[in-house]
DOTIMAR-237407 format. One line per 4 residues: number of its first residue (from 1); for each residue x, y, z of C-alpha. Coordinates in pm, whole numbers. Example, Ala and Ser with C-alpha at 12.3 -4.5 7.8 and 13.67 -1.06 7.14 Angstrom:
2
1) 1230:-450:780 | 1367:-106:714 .
END
This chain:
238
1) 11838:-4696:-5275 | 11641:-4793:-5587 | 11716:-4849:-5896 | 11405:-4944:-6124 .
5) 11574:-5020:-6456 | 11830:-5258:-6280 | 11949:-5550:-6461 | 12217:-5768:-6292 .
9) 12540:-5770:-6487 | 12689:-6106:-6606 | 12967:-6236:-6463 | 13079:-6371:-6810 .
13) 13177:-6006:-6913 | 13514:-5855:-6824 | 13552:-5640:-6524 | 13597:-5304:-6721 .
17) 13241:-5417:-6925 | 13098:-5488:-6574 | 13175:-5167:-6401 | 13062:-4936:-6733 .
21) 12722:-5150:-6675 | 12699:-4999:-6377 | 12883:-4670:-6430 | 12576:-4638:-6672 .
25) 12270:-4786:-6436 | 12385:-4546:-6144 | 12409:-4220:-6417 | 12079:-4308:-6574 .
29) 11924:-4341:-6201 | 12107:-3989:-6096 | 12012:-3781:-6392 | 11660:-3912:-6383 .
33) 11662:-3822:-6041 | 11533:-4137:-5911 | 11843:-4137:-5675 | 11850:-3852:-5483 .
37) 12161:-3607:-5389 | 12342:-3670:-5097 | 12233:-4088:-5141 | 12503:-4320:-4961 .
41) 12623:-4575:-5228 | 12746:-4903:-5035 | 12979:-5057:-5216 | 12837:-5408:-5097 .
45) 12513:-5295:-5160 | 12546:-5204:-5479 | 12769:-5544:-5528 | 12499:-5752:-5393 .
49) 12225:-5544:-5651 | 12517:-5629:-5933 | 12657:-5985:-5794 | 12996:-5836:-5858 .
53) 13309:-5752:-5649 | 13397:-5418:-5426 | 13663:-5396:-5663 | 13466:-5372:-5961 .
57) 13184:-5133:-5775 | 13457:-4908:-5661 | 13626:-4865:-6071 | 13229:-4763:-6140 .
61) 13202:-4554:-5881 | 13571:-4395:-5906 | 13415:-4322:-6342 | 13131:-4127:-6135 .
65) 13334:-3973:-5937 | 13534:-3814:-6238 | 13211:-3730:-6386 | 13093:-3502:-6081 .
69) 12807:-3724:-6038 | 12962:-3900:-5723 | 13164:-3811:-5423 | 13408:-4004:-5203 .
73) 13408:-3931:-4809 | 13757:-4062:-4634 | 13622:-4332:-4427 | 13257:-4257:-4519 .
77) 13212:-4407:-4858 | 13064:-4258:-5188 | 12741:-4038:-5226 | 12547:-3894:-5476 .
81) 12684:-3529:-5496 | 12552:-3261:-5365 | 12668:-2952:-5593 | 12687:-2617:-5404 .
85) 12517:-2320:-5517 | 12855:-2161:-5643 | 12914:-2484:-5847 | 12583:-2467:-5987 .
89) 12616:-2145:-6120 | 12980:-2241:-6317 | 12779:-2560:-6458 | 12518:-2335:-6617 .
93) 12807:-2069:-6726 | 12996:-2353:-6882 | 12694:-2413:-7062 | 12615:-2080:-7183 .
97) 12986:-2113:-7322 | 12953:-2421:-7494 | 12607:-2471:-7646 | 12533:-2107:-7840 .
101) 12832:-2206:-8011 | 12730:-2567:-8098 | 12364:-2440:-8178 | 12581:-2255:-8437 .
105) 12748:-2547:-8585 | 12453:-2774:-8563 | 12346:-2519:-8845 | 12576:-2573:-9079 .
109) 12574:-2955:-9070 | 12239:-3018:-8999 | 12074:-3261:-9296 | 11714:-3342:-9337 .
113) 11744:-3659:-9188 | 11836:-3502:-8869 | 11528:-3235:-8859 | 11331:-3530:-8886 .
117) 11518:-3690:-8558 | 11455:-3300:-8400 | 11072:-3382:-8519 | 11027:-3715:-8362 .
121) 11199:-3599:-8019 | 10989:-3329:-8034 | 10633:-3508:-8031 | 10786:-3767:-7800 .
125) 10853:-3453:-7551 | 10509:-3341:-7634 | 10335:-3666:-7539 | 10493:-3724:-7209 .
129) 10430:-3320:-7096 | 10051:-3432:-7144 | 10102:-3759:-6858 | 10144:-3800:-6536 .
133) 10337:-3979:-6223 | 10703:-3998:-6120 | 10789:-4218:-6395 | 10654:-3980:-6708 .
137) 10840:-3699:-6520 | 11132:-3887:-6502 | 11107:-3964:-6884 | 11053:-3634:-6946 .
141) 11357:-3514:-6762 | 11541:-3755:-6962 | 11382:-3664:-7256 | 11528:-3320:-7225 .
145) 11836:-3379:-7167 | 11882:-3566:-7472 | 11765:-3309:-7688 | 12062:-3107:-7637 .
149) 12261:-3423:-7689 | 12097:-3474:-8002 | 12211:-3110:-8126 | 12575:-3181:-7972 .
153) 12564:-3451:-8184 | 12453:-3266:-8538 | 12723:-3059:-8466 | 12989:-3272:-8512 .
157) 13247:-3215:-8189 | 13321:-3538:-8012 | 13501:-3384:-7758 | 13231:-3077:-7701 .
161) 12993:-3384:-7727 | 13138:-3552:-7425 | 13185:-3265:-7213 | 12843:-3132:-7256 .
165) 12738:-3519:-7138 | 12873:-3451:-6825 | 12740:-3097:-6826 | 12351:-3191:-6855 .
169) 12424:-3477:-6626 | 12558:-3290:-6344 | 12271:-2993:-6433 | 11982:-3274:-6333 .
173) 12151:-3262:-6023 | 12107:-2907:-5967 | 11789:-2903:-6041 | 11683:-3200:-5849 .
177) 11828:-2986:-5568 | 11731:-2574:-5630 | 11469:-2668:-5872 | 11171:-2437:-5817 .
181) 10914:-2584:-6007 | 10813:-2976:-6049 | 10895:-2943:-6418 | 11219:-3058:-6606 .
185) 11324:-2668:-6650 | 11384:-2757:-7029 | 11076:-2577:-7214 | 10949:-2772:-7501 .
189) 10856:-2475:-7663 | 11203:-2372:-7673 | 11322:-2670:-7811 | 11084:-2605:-8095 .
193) 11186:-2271:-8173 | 11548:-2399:-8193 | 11478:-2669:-8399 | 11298:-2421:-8638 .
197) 11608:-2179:-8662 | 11816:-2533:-8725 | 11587:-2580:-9022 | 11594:-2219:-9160 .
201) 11989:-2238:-9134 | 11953:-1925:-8916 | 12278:-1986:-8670 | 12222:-1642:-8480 .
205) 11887:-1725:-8414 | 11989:-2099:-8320 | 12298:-1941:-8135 | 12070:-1682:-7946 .
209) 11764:-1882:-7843 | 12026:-2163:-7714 | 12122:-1865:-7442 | 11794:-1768:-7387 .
213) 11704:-2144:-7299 | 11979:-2200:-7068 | 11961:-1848:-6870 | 11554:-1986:-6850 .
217) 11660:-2296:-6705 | 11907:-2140:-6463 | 11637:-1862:-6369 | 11406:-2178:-6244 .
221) 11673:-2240:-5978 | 11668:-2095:-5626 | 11977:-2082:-5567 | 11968:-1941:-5208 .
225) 11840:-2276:-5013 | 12170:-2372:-4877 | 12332:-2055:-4803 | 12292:-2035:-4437 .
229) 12066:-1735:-4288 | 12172:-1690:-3904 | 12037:-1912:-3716 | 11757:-1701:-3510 .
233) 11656:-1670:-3859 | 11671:-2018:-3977 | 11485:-2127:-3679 | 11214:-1815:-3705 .
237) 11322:-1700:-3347 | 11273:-1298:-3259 .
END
């Protein structure tokens, strides 16, 4: 297990302050995909990595766990989860439910201050499309992700805000798993034209190129890798 942006919490901070440190190390590390699914998550490990108790690991682990981002195995420990393809497909139909709708809103409260936020995102998405290694993709991954944070966000809902967290969170594990292509499945270009129907105040336009965007995402998953072929198949026997 490796986790590059690790920082050792201090012991002079509450418990509850030391397990959101890292509740928030381990997320950062799973949506970036730097940990992969399935990854066993020792609790003294992880202790050891943090110089803080079990008990504290396991009240990180347990706000992981609630997030979809971790499982617990009876006698087996915690893992990075490993979503099915039937629970992929409700995480991108959630989406499709929630976003349109706060692509919408975003266009009624959107100021200039924020199209200039959309802007700088934007060229920041640009620049680190054009490099190259593991940790541009992984900033690029990132990057997307918070872009449809940023709209959540502009549009005002706190509670929409929060579950659509979880929602792009647990998507990065999807597509670390059924991803077909090595690229964050979040076109740039996409982002751009929904910024630009932000700006014209156009929320049909926002509202329909927000479901266009996540049915292209979705359509870069193969979602057929895990769902068993017989096994004279599987094992390319006559």
């Amino acid at each position: 297990m490796t986790i590059t942006d690790h920082k050792p919490a201090h012991n002079d901070r509450a418990p509850e302050d030391r397990a959101q440190i890292i509740r928030e190390h381990f997320r950062n590390a799973i949506i970036e995909r730097r940990l992969a699914p399935g990854t066993k998550l020792s609790e003294s490990e992880v202790g050891g990595l943090f110089d803080v108790s079990r008990t504290v690991v396991r009240s990180a682990l347990q706000m992981l766990a609630l997030e979809g981002l971790v499982r617990s195995e009876r006698n087996r420990g915690a893992f990075v989860a490993t979503p099915s393809p039937d629970e992929a497909r409700q995480i991108f139909s959630a989406r499709r439910l929630v976003e349109p709708g706060m692509a919408a809103a975003a266009c009624d409260r959107v100021a200039p201050a924020d199209i200039a936020a959309f802007r700088t995102h934007l060229r920041g998405e640009a620049g680190l499309m054009a490099e190259r290694g593991p940790s541009a993709r992984r900033a690029e991954i990132r990057a997307s992700g918070e872009f449809h944070l940023l709209l959540a966000s502009v549009a005002g809902n706190d509670i929409l805000y929060r579950f659509l967290e979880e929602l792009t969170a647990r998507s990065s594990l999807v597509i670390a798993l059924y991803g077909r292509s090595g690229a964050s499945s979040c076109g740039h270009d996409e982002h751009q034209g929904i910024v630009e129907a932000l700006e014209a105040g156009d929320a049909q336009r926002a509202s329909a190129l927000m479901l266009q965007h996540i049915d292209h995402i979705e359509a870069d998953l193969d979602l057929r890798l895990t769902e068993g072929l017989p096994l004279s198949e599987a094992l390319h026997l006559p």
